[in-house]
VONU-904035 format. One record per residue: residue in one letter; x, y, z of N, C-alpha, C, O, CB in turn. Coordinates in steps of 0.1 Angstrom, whole numbers, plus 5000, padded with zeros to 4 digits. Glycine has a CB too. Example, Ala and Ser with C-alpha at 12.3 -4.5 7.8 and 13.67 -1.06 7.14 Angstrom:
// VONU-904035
A513249435078512349555078513249675078514249675085511349555090 S512849785071513749895071512950005079513450115080514149945057 
// end
This chain:
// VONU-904035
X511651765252510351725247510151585253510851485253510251725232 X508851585257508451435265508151335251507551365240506651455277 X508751175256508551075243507551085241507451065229508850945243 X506051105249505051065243504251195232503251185225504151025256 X505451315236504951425222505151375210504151405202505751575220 X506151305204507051245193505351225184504951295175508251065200 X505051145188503651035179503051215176502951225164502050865193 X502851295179502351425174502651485157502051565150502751515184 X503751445155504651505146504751395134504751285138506151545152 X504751405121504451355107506051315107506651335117503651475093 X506751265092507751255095508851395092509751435100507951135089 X508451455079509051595085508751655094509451755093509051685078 X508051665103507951705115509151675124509651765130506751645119 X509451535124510351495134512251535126513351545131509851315138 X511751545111513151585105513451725111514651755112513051595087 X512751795114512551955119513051955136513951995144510452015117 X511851865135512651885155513751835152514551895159511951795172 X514351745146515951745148516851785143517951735147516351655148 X516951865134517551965126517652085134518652155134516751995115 X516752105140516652255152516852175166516352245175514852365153 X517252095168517852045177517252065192517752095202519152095176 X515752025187514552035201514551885204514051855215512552105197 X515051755195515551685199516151585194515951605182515051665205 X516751495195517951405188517851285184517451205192518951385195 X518351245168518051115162517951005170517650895166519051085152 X518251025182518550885189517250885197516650775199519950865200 X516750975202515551005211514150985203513050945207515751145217 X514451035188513250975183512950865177511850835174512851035177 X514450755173514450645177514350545188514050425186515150645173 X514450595200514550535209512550495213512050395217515550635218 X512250585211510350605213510150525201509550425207509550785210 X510150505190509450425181509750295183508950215179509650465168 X511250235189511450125192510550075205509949955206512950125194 X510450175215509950145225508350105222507850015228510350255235 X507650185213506550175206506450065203505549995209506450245196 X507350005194507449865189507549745198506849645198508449845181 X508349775204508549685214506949625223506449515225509749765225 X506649775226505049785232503949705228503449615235504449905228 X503449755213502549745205503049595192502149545185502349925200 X503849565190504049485182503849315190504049225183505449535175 X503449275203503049155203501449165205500749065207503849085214 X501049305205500049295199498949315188497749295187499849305202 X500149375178499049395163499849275154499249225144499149605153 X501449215159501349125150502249185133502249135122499649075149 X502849335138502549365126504149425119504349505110501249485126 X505049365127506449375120506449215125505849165135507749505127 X507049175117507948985115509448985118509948875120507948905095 X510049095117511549115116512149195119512749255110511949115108 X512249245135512649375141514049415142514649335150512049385153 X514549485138515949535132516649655146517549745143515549615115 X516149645154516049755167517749785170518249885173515149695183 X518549625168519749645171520649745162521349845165520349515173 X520349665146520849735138520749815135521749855128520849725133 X519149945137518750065137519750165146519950285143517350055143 X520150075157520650195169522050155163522850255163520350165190 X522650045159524050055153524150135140525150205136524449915150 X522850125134522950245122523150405124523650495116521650255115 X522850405131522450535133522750645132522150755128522250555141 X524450615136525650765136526150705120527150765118527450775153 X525950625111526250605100525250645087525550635075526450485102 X524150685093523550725082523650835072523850955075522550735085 X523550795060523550915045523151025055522551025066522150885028 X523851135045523551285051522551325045522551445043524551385051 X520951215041519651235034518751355040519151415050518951085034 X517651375035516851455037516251425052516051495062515851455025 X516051345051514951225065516251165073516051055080513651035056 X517351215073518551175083517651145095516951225100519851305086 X517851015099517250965110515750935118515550905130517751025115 X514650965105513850925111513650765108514250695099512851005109 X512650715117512250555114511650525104510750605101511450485123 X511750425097511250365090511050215089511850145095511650415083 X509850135080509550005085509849985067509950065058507749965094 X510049865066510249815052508749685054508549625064512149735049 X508049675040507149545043508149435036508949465027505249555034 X507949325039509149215036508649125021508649005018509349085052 X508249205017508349135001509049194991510249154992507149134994 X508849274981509849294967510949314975511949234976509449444955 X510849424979511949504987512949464994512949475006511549584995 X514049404987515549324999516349385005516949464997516649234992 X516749385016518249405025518649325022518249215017518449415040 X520249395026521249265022521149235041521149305052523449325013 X521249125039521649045050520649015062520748975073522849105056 X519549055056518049075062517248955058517248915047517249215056 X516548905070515648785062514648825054513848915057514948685070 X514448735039513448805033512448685025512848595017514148925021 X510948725033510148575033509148605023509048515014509348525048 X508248725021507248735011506248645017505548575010507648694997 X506048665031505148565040505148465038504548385046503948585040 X505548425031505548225032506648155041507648215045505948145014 X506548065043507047915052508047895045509247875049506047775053 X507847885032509347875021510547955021511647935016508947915006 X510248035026511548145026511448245041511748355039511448265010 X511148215051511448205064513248195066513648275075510648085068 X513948145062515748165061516048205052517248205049516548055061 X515248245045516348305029516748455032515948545032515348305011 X518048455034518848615032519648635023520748585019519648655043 X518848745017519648845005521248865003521948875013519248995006 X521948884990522848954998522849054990524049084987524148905002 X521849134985522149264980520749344987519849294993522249274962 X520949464984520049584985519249604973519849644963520949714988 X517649574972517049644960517149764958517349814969516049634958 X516949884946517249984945516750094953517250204957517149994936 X514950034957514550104960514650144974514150254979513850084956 X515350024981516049994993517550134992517450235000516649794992 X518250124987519050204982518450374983518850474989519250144968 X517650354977517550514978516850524989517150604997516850594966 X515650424992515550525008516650545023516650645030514350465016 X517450425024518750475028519550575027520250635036519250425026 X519550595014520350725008519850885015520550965021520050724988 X518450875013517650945022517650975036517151075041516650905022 X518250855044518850865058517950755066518150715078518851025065 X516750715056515950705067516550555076517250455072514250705061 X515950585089516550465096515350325096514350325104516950515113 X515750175087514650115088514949995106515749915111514450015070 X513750055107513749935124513049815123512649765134512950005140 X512649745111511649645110511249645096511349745089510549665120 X510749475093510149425080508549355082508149245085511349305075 X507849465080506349415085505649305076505949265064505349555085 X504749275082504149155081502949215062502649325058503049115101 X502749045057501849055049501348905040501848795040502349165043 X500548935036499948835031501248745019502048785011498448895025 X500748595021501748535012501848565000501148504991501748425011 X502948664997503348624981502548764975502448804964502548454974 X502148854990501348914988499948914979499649014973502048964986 X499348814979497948754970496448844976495448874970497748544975 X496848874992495648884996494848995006495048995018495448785001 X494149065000493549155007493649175022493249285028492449135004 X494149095028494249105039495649005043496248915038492749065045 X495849075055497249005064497048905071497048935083498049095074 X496748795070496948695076497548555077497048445081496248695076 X499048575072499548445066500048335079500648365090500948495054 X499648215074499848105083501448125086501648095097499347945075 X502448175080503848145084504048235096504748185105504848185072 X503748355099503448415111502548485114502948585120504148465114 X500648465110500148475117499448605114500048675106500848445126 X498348645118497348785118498048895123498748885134496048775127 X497949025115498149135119496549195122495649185114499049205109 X496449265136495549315141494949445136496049485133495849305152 X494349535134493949625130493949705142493249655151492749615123 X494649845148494549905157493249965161493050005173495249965155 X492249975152490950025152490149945159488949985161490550045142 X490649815163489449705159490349605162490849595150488749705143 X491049485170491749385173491249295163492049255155491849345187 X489549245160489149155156488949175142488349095135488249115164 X489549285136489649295121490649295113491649345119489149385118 X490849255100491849315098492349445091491549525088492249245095 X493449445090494549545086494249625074494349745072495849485085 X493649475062493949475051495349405046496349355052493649595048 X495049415034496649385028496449425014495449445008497249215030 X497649435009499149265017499449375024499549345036501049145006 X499749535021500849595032500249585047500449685053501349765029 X499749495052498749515062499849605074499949705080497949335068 X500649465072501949515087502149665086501849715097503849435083 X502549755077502849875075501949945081502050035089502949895063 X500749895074499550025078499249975094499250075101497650025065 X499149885101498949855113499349975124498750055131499649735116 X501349925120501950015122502350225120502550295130502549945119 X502250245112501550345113500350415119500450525124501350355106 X499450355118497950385123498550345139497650395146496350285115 X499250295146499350275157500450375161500650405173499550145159 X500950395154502050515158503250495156503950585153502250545171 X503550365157505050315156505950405148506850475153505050165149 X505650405136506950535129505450635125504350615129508450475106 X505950715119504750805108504650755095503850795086505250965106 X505750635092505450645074505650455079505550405090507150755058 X505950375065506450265060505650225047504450235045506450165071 X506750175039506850125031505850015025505749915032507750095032 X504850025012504049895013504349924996505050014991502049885022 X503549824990503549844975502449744967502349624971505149814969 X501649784957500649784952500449734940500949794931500349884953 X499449564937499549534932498349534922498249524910500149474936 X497149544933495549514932495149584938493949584938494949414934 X495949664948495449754956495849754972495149784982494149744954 X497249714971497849644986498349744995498949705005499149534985 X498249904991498749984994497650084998497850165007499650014985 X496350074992495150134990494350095002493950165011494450104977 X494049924998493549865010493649885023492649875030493649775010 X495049905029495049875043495350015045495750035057496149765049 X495150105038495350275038493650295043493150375051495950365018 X493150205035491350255035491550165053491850225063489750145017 X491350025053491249985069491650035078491349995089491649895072 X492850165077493850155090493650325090494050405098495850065088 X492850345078492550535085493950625077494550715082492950545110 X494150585068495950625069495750675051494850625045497650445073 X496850795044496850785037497550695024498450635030496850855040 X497550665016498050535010497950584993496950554986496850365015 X498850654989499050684969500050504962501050454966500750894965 X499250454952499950424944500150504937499250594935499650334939 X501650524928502050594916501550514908500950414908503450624914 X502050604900501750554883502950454880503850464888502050704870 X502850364870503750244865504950334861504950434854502950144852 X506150264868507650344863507750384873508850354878507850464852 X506650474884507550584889508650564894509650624892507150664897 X508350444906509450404913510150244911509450144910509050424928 X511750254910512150124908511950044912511950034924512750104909 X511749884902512249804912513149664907513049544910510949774921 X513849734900515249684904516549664913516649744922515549704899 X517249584911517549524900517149404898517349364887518749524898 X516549314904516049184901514949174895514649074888516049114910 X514249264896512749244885512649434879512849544883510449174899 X512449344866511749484860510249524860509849644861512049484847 X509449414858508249414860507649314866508049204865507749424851 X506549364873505849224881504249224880503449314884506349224900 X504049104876502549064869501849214858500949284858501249034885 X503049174850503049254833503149424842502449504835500849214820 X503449464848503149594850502449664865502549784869502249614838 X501849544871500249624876501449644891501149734898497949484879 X502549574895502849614907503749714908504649714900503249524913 X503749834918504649924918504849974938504149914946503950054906 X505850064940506550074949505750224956505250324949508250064943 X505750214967505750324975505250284990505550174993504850434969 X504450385002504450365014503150415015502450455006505450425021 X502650405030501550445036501950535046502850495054500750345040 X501450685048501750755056500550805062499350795058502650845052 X501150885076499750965078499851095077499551155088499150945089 X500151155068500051275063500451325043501551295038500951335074 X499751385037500251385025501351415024502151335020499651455018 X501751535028503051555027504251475031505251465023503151655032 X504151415042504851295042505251205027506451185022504051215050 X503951165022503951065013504751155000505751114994502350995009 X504051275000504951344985506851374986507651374977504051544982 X507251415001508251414998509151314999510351334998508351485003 X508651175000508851015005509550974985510550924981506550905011 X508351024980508250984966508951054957509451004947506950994962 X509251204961510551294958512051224958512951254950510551414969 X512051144967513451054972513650924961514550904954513150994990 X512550844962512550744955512250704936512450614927511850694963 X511650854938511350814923512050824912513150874914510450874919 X511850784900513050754889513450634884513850544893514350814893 X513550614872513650474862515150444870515850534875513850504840 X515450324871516650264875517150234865516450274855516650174882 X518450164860518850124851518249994842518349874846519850134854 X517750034832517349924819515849894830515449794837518849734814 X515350034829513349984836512549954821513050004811512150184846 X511949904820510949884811509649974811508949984801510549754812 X509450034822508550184819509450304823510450304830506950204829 X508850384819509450534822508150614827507450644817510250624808 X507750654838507150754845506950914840507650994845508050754857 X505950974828506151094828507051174839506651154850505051124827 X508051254838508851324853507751464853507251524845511051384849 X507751474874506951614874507751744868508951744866506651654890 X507051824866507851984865508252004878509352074879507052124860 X507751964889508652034900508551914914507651834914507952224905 X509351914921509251834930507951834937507351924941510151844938 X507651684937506051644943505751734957504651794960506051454947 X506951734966505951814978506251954979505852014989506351754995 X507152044967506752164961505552214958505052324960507252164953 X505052064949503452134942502652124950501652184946502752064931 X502652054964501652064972501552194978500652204987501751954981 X502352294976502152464981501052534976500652634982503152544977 X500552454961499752554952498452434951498652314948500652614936 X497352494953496552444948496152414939496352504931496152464950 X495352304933494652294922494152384915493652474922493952234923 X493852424898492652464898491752374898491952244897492352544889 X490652444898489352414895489152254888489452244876488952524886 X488552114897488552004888487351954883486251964888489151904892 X487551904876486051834868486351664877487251584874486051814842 X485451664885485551544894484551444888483451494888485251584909 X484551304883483651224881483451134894484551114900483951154869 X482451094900482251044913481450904908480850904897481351154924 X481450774916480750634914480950624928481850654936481450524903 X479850554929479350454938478950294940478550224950478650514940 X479150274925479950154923480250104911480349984909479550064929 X480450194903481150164893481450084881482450074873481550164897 X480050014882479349934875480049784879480149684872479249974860 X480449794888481149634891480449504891480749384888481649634903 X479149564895478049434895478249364909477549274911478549304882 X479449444922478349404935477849524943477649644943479149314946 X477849424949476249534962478349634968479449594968474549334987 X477449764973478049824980477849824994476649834995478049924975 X478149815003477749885018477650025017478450105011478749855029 X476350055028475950205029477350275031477750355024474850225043 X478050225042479250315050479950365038480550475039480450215062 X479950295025481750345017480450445004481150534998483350125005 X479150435001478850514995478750655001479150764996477950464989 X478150635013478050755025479450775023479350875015477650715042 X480850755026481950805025481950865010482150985010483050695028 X481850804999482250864986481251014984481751104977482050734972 X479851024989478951094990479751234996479951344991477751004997 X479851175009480651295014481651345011481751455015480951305024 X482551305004484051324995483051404986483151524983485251164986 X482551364984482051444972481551604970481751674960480951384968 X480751644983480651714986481151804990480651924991480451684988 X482651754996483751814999484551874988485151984989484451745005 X484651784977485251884963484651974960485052094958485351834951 X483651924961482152054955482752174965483452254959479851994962 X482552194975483152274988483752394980483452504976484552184998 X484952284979486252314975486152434961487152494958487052164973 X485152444954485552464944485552324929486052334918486852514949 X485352274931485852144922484452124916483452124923486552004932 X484352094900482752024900483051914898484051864892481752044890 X481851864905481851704904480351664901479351714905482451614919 X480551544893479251484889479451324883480351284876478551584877 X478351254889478251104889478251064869477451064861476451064898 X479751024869479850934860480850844864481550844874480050984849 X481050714850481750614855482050524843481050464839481150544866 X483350524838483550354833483350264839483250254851484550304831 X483450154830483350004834484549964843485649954838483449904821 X484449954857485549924863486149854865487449874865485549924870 X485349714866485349594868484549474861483549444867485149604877 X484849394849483949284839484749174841485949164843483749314824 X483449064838484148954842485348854832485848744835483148874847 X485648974819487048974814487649054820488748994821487448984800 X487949144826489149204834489449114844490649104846488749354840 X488449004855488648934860489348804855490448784860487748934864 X488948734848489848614839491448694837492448654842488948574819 X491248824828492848854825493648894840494848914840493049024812 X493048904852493648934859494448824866495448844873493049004864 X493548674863493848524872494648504860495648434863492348384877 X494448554846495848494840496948524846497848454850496048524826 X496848664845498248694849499048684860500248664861498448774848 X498148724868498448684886498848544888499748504895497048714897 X497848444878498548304884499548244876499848134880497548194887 X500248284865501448254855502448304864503048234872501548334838 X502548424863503548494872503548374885504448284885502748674877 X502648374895502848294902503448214903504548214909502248264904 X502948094896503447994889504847964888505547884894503048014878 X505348084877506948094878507648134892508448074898507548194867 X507248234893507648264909508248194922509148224930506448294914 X507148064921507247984930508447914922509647964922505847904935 X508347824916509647784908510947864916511347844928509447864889 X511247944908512348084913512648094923513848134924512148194913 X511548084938511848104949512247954956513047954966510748184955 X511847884953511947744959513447734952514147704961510447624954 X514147734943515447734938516547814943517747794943515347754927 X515547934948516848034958516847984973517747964981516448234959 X515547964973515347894987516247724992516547685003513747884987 X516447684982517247534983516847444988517447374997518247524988 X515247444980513847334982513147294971513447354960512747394992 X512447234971511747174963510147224960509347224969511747064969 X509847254950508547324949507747224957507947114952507947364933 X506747214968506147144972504547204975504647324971506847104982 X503047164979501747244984501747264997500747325002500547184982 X503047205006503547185021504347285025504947285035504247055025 X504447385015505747455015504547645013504747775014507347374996 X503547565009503247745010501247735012500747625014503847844988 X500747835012499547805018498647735003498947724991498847955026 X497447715012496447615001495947684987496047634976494947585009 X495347824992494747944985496347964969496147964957494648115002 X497547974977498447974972498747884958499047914946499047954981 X498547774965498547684957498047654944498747624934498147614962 X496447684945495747664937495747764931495247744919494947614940 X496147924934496747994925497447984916497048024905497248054928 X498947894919500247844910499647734901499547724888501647784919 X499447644909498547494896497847584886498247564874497047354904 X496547674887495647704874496647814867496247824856493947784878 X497847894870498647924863499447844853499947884842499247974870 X499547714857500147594848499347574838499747544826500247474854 X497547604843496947554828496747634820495747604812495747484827 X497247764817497047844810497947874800499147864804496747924817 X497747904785498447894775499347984774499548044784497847884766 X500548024760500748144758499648244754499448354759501648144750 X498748164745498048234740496748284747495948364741498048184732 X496448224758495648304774496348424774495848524770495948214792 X497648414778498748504782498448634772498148744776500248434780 X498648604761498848704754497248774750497048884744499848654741 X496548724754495448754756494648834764493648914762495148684757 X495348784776495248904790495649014788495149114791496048884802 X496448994782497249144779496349224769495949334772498949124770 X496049184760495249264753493749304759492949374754495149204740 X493649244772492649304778492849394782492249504778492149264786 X494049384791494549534798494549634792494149744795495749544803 X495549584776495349724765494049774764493949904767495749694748 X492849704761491749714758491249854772491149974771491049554757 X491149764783490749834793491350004794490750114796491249734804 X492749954792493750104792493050204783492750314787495350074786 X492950174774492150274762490750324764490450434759491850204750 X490050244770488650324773488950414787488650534789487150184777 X489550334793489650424807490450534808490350624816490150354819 X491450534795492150654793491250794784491550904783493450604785 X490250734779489050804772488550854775488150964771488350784768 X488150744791487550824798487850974806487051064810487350754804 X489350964808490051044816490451194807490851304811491450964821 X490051154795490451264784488851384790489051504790490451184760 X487651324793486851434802486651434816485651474820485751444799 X487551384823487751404838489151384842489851294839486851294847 X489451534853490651484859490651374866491651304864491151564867 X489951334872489951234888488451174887487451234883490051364907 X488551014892487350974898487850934909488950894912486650874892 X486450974917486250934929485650844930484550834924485951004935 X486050714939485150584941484950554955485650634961485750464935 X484450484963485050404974486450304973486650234963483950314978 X487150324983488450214980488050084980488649994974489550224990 X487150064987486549904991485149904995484749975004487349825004 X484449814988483049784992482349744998481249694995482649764988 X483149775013482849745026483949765035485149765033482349615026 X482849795049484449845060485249725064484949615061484149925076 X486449765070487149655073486449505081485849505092488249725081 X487049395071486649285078486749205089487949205093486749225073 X486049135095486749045107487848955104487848905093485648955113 X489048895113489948825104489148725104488148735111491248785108 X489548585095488748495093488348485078488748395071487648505102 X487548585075487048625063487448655050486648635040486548715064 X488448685049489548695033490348595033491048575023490448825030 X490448505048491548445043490948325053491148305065493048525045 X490248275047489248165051490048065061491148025057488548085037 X489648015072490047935083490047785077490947715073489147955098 X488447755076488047655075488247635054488047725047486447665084 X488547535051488447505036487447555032486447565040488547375033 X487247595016486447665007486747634997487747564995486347785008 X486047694988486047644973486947754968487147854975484547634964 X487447734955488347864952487647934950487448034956489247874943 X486947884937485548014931484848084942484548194939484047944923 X484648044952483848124964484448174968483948284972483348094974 X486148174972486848274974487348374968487548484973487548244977 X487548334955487248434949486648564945487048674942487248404944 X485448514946484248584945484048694961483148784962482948434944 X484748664970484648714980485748824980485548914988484648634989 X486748814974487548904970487248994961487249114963488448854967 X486948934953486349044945485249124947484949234941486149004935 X484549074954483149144963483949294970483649404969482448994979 X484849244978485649314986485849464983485449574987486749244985 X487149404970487549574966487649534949488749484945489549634976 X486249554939486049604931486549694923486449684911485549624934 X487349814932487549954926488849974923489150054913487050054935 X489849884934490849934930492349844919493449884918491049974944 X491849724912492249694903492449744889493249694881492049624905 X491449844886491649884872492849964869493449974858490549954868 X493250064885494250134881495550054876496150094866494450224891 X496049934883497049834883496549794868497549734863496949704897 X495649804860495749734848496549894837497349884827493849654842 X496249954839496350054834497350164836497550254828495350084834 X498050154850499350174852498950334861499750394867500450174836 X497650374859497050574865497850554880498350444882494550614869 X497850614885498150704901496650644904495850584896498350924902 X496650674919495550644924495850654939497050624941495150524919 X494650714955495350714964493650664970492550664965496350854967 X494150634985492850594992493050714999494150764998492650445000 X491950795008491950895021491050865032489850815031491451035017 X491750905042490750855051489550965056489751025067491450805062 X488451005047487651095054486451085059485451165058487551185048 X486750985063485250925069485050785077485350685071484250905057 X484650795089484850685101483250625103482350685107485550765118 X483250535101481450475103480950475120481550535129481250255096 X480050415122479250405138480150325145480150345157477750325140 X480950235140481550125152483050205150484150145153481549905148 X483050305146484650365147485950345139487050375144485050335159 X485750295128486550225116486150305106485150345101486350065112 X487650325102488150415088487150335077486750225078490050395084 X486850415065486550405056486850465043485850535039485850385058 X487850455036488250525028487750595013486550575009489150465028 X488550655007487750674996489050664984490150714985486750834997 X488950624978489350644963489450724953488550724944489050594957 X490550804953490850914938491850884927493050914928491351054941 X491250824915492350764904492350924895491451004894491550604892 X493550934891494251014884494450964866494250864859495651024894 X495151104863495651004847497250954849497950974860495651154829 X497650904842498850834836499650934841499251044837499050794820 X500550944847501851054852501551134863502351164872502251164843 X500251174861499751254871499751254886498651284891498851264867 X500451234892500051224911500451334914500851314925500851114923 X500651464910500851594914499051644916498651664928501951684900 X498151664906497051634907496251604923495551664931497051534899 X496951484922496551374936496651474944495651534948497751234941 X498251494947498751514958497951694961497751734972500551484959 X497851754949497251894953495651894962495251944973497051974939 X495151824954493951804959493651704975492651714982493251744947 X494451644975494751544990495551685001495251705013496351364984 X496251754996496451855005495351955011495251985023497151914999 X494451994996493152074999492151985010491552045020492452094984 X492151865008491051795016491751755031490951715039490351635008 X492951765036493551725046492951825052492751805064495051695046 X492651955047493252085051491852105056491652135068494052205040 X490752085047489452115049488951985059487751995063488552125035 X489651885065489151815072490151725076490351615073488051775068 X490851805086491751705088491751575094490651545098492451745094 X492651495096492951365099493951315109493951235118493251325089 X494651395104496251355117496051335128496951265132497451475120 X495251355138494951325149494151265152494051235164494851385154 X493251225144492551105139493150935142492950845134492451135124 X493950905154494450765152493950705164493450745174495950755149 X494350585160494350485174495150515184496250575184494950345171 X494550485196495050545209495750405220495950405232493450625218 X495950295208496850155220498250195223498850125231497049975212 X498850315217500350355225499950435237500850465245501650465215 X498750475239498650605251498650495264498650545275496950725250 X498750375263498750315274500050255276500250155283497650225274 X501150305269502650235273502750375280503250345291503950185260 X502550555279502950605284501750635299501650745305503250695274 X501150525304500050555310500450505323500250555335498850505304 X500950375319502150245328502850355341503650305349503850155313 
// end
């Protein structure tokens, strides 16, 4: 088989060809490195390429399900031992682990082979990948846009070909976002599903959790089959499926009661492109069998906003502390970006009793939106309220006010923080590409446990309109050379 067939095949795809021995763990390593090698001084979108230690891994890997395909790790929660691990900042640029997080653990265990630690926003904060410590990740669609974020690096990579899957994880929507920019599928689980211990049990009260961006469902369900499960002393527990996640993708749904928004009462303007996308998703359930009809909770108010800067910037706050102490530095505003900054300081001025306050938003929020869900399986939203941005724009060049940046974020992506307060499943799809040729995704939140749901109905729509061949074409010019 010629290297340039490889990028054709999902990642069980490539578990298959090498299992039947059409071709060999080293050969489909050998192409994704060469990929990287290619395409990575120009999307910007691995920080930490592991190529030696991939090909020294190789004849050592667990006898896992995914024995030997590639994989990218994004370089935040998620530690190697002996791997540098920065969380995009300038502060921790030398800091190496010396353990394995769990969830590191089990995808190893799985076989998979990681060749790289992709790029993302500092500290993961920001819709988009652009951190001053190394710099813009490029959008394959589009050089002058970005990626999204924080998993920006991941999804770059993917949507460019580099592996079929990698790793991102979702705090506000870091997994959703650059799933919607980069064309690619992108599920958060539900709170619990996947570990992430042992060093944190929870991160910013709950809303962050673990998984990848692939381009194919099935990919992602049998990804999540591997990793999922409470680690030891988790503080949530994950309803467990009745049957393995990429089992249930055999059978279809029945019949769903689909609620659809177009914006969700957020209080900003939408762009045509992402209601035109939710419009047509919509249509497509309808298709399908599915009813759907325009309703909507409160998605987004400007107390869900306040409880969200509580929490995001306390957490912060301590964070930096913690890391500047492993790091064997001094908390300094020279040591991490501006935006950053003034994240961690307004975390200082906030009380316990802010704190405990936020929280009872989230409860609050959790309860209506779970009310809501008691008469709809699934809403459908746009993932973001506008197509992918130029860089520049989320992560401002020139100085700004915070409030305006803020405000621009939140302009942004609207839709996909409620699930992170409330812990639901939730996935972006890519079924719909606007006039200048950029993905625009769509949004389906689930209930509490539920991503079986997800994943049935994400099978049905792959199927009725596929995607997979749907990507960026900047590797067809290494095999063109």
């Amino acid at each position: 088989m010629q290297e340039n067939e490889l990028i054709q095949y999902d990642a069980l795809g490539l578990v298959e060809l090498i299992q039947t021995r059409q071709v060999s763990a080293s050969e489909v390593l050998d192409a994704s490195i060469r990929r990287l090698g290619y395409l990575n001084p120009t999307l910007n979108c691995v920080i930490t390429p592991l190529m030696k230690q991939a090909r020294e891994n190789q004849e050592q890997l667990a006898t896992g399900r995914f024995r030997g395909v590639p994989f990218l790790m994004k370089d935040s929660i998620a530690m190697m031992q002996g791997v540098r691990w920065s969380i995009g900042s300038q502060m921790l640029k030398e800091f190496v682990p010396g353990l394995d997080t769990e969830v590191v653990r089990r995808l190893k265990s799985g076989g998979l082979n990681i060749i790289g630690k992709t790029n993302l926003s500092e500290f993961g904060l920001m819709p988009t990948t652009e951190p001053l410590a190394f710099g813009p990740t490029r959008n394959p669609w589009d050089l002058n846009v970005s990626a999204g974020g924080s998993s920006g690096g991941s999804a770059a990579a993917v949507a460019a070909g580099i592996v079929p899957w990698a790793h991102g994880n979702d705090g506000g929507g870091s997994i959703r976002i650059p799933a919607s920019c980069c064309g690619l599928f992108g599920l958060k689980p539900t709170r619990g599903r996947n570990p992430l211990g042992p060093i944190s049990g929870e991160i910013v009260g709950g809303f962050v959790v673990e998984h990848a961006l692939s381009r194919t469902v099935r990919d992602s369900a049998a990804l999540l089959d591997v990793t999922a499960g409470p680690d030891v002393g988790a503080p949530y527990y994950a309803p467990p499926p009745q049957q393995s996640f990429l089992q249930s993708i055999q059978q279809a749904p029945a019949p769903l009661k689909i609620a659809f928004s177009v914006d969700g009462s957020t209080g900003y303007p939408i762009h045509e492109d992402c209601w035109q996308a939710v419009l047509h998703a919509a249509k497509l359930c309808g298709s399908l069998g599915h009813h759907v009809e325009e309703a909507t909770p409160e998605l987004l108010s400007e107390s869900m906003k306040h409880a969200n800067m509580v929490l995001v910037s306390t957490e912060c706050a301590m964070a930096l502390e913690k890391l500047a102490l492993a790091a064997g530095t001094e908390v300094s505003s020279s040591l991490v970006e501006p935006i950053t900054w003034e994240v961690c300081q307004r975390g200082k001025t906030f009380s316990a009793t802010d704190y405990v306050e936020a929280r009872q938003i989230v409860n609050d929020v959790s309860r209506e939106i779970g009310q809501f869900f008691e008469q709809y399986d699934l809403l459908l939203t746009p993932t973001l309220a506008a197509p992918p941005q130029p860089l520049g724009v989320l992560q401002p060049i020139e100085e700004i006010a915070f409030e305006t940046w803020m405000e621009q974020v939140w302009s942004y992506m609207p839709f996909t923080v409620f699930c992170n307060f409330t812990g639901q499943p939730a996935m972006s799809m890519p079924l719909w590409w606007n006039d200048n040729q950029l993905p625009v995704g769509v949004q389906f939140a689930g209930r509490y446990g539920d991503e079986t749901t997800l994943f049935q109905l994400a099978t049905q729509l792959e199927a009725a309109q596929p995607w997979r061949s749907h990507y960026s074409s900047l590797w067809e010019r290494l095999y063109q050379q």
